[in-house]
Structure formats: structure tokens, C-alpha cells
Steps between C-alpha positions, in 0.01 A plus 500: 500500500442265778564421889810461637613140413752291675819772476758185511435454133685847471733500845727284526752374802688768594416779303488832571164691415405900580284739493368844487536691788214647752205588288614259198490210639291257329293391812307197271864356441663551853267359665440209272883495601465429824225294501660262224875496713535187623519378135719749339843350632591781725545843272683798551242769541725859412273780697466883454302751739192187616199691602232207460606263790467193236822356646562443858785365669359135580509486127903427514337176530534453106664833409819666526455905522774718381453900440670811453296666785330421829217775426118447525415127569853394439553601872293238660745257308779677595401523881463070456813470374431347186580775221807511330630855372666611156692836637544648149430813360175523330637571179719209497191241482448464185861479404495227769176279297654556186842322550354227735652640830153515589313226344135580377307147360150637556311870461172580639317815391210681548387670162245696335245392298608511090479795331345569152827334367537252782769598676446485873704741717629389780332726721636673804860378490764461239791516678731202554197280357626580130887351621339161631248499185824507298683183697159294608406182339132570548278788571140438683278817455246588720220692267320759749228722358553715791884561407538854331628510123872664540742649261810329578826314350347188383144366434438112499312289245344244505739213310776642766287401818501087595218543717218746531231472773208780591396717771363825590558645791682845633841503536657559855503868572719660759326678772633852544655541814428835679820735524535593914696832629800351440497359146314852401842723627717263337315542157503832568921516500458252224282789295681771527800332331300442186417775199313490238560305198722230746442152403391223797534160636377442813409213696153379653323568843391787745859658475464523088195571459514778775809649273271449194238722637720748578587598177160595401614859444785411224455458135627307216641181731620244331509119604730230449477188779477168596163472617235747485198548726210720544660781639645559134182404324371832713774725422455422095100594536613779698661628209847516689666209327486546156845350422543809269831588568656118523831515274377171439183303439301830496206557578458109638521395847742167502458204758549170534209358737187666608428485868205693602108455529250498279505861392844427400399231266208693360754782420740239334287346255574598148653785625731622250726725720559224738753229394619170693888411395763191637736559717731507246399836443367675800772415711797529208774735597553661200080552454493669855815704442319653175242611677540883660390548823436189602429473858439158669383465839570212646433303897694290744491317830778772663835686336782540753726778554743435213171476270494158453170360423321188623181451319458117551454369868319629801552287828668220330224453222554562174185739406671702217750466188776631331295600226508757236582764789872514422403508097306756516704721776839424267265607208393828651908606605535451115236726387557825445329717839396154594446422872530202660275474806484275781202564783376374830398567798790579760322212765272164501308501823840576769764419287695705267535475135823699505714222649887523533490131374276334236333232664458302161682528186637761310230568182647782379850586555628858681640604165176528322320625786366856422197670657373341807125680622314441819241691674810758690639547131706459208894385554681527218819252429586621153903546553524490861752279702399267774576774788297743315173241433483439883417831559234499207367200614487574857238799386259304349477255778257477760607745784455247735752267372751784407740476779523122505572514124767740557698292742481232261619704171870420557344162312546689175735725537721532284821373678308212615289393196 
């Protein structure tokens, strides 16, 4: 192993070059990146969730940014007006890198050390990584001894990796956010709609993690998601997920990227029960409809009162994505006594998050929406018409905003729509 060299003996002009996500991002390589731009003939950099601050938006100076979501860091290059967005569904990326649509030249990864065979894993994400390590023309590893060995997908040797360089630090671990009054009744409505033996995907943040806590009383949960955090790390100690009842992958809980602190990574390595898996397969369609149960339990920005879902800009910015949401929420109307879940709370500061008219785009259409949750309670859309979802809706809104929302719900009625 040795420094970082010059990177423009393995990026070209032009090409496109990605990376893990949040915690795997290869820090020693990104910010060789950036330091070594002005000699790298302008790449494409293709982002995920950024939590390091590495890039920063005077850095369009000798980059072009493009991502499929405007979360974490992203939203500082968002706000500057120099990112670039890939609306797709989530499980459409690595279709996308593997017929060229989206072009992948260069893959940077953060991996493990080498086991007793020397494989390294590649740590806390497999995800889309394994599409782009299919189309790229090279792959730079990152070798952290602070990475935790993972059972997942694919393990790396050494003949497959162009460049290998060391370091040893801790990965980037996500603070835990503190669940308020709000997010705490919410995961309360969101509780009492799950049994035993259901399988989960949830999101990240106070809001999931406040549902996560709440089911401290089931047994035999079962998980199945795109990222998983802490607040599932607990509930497997806890003895409440044990997977045990999963119709498939039993007794293992299935992700694609780890997203959590360091507890989180101390519970993932070698841990047998715990396996990381593309996107190919934890957000197929036909995977999620096999599984029983499923429940996912997805966010957004605001859902107006046809149940149309924006979960991709707030005030003009774009500070979320398209996603996996609508995989996973499709996946769970498949399954059989599957629920698909979408919560928030009813209001941000004065405004409403009930609106009669999406003030950004439509992420998930009214005809998958479901089971909308706030803190006032659960409305559910299975089978209803548009004049019958007003008056759901209207219930779970913020009191305050209830009239004014009324006046305003001949914008989806029915005649009108």
C-alpha cells in the first residue's frame, strides 16, 4: 500500500467516478479528490447521502455534481445551485450503470481489512456500489482498519482493486437525534399498526428511531430495508428482532448500507445474522412481495389531500429524493398483510404539511398512497375516492389549519381532479 498518488493516472477527462454513501466514504480518496481537481479534467462526481463536508460548492470550480438526493451535505450544493439531480427510483440505479444510461468510469470504496482468505468486505454499504463495480473501469480501495468485517454480497480481492491506499480512522457515525412530543405520538400510531412476527423497513432519524423504540414490547420482528441504523441494532440485542418468522432470509436481518454510530458497527462486524445486499435485491419487487408482513415506513416533505406525496423539495431546494420510498411502499401493497406507511408531522414551524397543493413534485403518486400517520392519527386511503380521502386527511391535520384546508379541498375533488 502507499499514499494517495496523482489520481489522473486513473481519472480521466470526463469521467464519472462514485462512491459509498455517508459512513463509506473513503475520506483518504475524496479528499485526495479535491485537493488533486484542478488536474483531473473536470469529473463527474455521482453522490449518495454526503455526511463528511469533503465537497463544497466552490468546488464546481473543477467538478460537476450530479445526485439522486439533496440529503446530508448534498444540501449546501443544492442551496448553491450547483447539483444536478437523477429523479429515479432507487432500484432503478443499477439498471441505469449497467447499460451506460448512467456512466460509471471510476469506483471508490472504503473496505475492510483482508480476511484469513483475503477477501476484504466492503464494509458498511453494498448497495448500488456492487452495480458501478460491475460497469467501472477502475476501482480505488480505501483499506481502513477501523471499517467492521461484514457479511454481504460480494467481497473484494486484491488482483480486482487498481489502487489500494491505508488508513485508520472511525467511520462517520450518525448522531441520534432525540425524538420530541410530536415524533413520540406519531410512533406511537405507527406501533400499534405493527404485530409480531411483521417484517420492517424504515427510514433514518428522530421520527424512525422513535417508531423503533416503540416496539420494544413485540417479538419475533423481522427486517428487510434500505439502510439500517442503531435503532435496529437495539431492537436485535433486545431480543425483539430475531427475524424468526421472515418467509424469507430467516433468521437474517437484510440491508443494503449501514448508517448508524459506532455501536452499530461494533454490532455488524462478523455478525452472522446481519447481511448487506445490492439494490438489486432489497428493493426488487418480487423479493419484497415474498415477504409476509412487510411493513415499510416511509417520510416526506408534505402529502396533500388526494395523497399525493412530495418527498423531494422544501422552499424551492431540493433536500430529499425519490428514492426507494415508492419501492418499498409498492412492495409492502404486494405482500400479503403488508402495510405501506407514510408518516410526518401534520406542521413545520406555522405551516401545514397537509396542503391542498404539493408545493414540489409528485414522489409518489395518489394511487399508491396508503397509510398516511401524524401526531392527530392514522388516515387510511386503501380504496377510498378523492371525496372520501379529504375527509381522512382533514383528521390528521393540524387543527389549526383544518378549516383553511377544507375550503381548498374542491382541489381534489373528484369532479375537479
Amino acid at each position: 500500500m502507499s499514499g494517495v498518488p496523482d489520481l489522473s493516472a486513473f481519472i480521466h477527462p470526463g469521467d464519472t467516478v462514485l462512491w459509498g454513501q455517508a459512513g463509506a466514504e473513503p475520506l483518504t480518496l475524496t479528499r485526495a479528490l479535491v485537493e488533486q481537481r484542478q488536474r483531473l479534467g473536470r469529473p463527474r462526481l455521482f453522490l449518495g447521502i454526503g455526511q463528511s463536508g469533503v465537497l463544497q460548492p466552490e468546488h464546481a470550480d473543477a467538478f460537476d455534481f450530479l445526485a439522486y438526493c439533496g440529503s446530508g451535505s448534498n444540501r449546501a450544493l443544492a442551496a448553491a445551485g450547483v447539483l444536478d439531480i437523477l429523479p429515479c427510483h432507487y432500484s432503478q440505479l443499477p439498471a441505469l450503470m449497467r447499460c451506460g444510461a448512467l456512466r460509471v468510469d471510476v469506483v471508490m470504496l472504503q473496505v475492510s481489512p483482508p480476511d484469513e482468505q483475503g477477501r476484504h468486505s466492503l464494509g458498511l454499504a453494498n448497495e448500488y456500489l456492487l452495480a458501478a463495480l460491475d460497469s467501472a473501469r477502475v476501482v480505488l480501495a480505501e483499506v481502513n482498519d477501523q471499517v467492521p468485517w461484514t457479511h454481504g454480497e460480494r467481497c473484494l480481492r486484491g488482483d480486482e482493486i487498481d489502487l489500494r491506499v491505508g488508513a485508520s480512522y472511525a467511520p462517520w457515525a450518525a448522531e441520534a437525534t432525540p425524538a420530541g412530543p410530536v415524533e413520540q405520538d406519531i410512533a406511537r400510531h405507527v406501533a400499534g399498526l405493527i404485530d409480531d412476527g411483521c417484517t420492517l423497513q424504515t427510514g433514518l432519524g428522530a421520527l424512525p428511531d422513535a417508531v423503533l423504540r416503540a416496539l420494544v414490547d413485540r417479538r419475533d420482528l423481522g427486517v428487510h430495508s434500505g439502510v439500517i441504523g442503531d435503532g435496529v441494532a437495539a431492537l436485535c440485542e433486545a431480543g425483539v428482532v430475531t427475524n424468526a418468522r421472515k418467509t424469507i432470509d430467516r433468521g437474517v436481518s437484510v440491508g443494503g448500507l449501514l448508517m448508524g454510530s459506532a455501536r452499530l458497527h461494533r454490532f455488524a462486524h462478523r455478525n452472522e445474522r446481519l447481511r448487506l445486499r445490492s439494490t438489486d435485491y432489497t428493493h426488487d419487487a418480487s423479493v419484497l412481495a415474498a415477504i409476509d408482513r412487510f411493513v415499510a415506513v416511509n417520510s416526506a416533505i408534505e402529502v396533500d389531500l388526494s395523497g399525493q406525496v412530495n418527498a423531494e423539495v422544501a422552499n424551492g431546494v431540493y433536500v430529499g429524493a425519490v428514492g426507494g420510498a415508492l419501492d418499498f411502499l409498492r412492495g409492502a401493497q404486494r405482500s400479503r398483510g403488508g402495510l405501506p406507511i407514510i408518516a410526518l408531522p401534520s406542521t413545520t414551524g406555522a405551516r401545514s404539511r397537509i396542503v391542498a397543493r404539493l408545493s414540489g413534485p409528485v414522489s409518489t403518486p395518489r394511487s399508491d398512497a396508503a397509510l398516511i400517520v401524524t401526531e392527530h392519527g392514522v388516515a387510511d386511503l386503501r380504496g377510498l375516492p378523492l371525496s372520501r380521502r379529504v375527509d381522512r386527511l382533514l383528521a390528521i391535520a393540524d387543527p389549526r389549519h383544518r378549516d383553511a384546508l377544507a375550503r381548498d379541498a374542491r382541489l381534489v375533488h373528484p369532479r375537479t381532479a
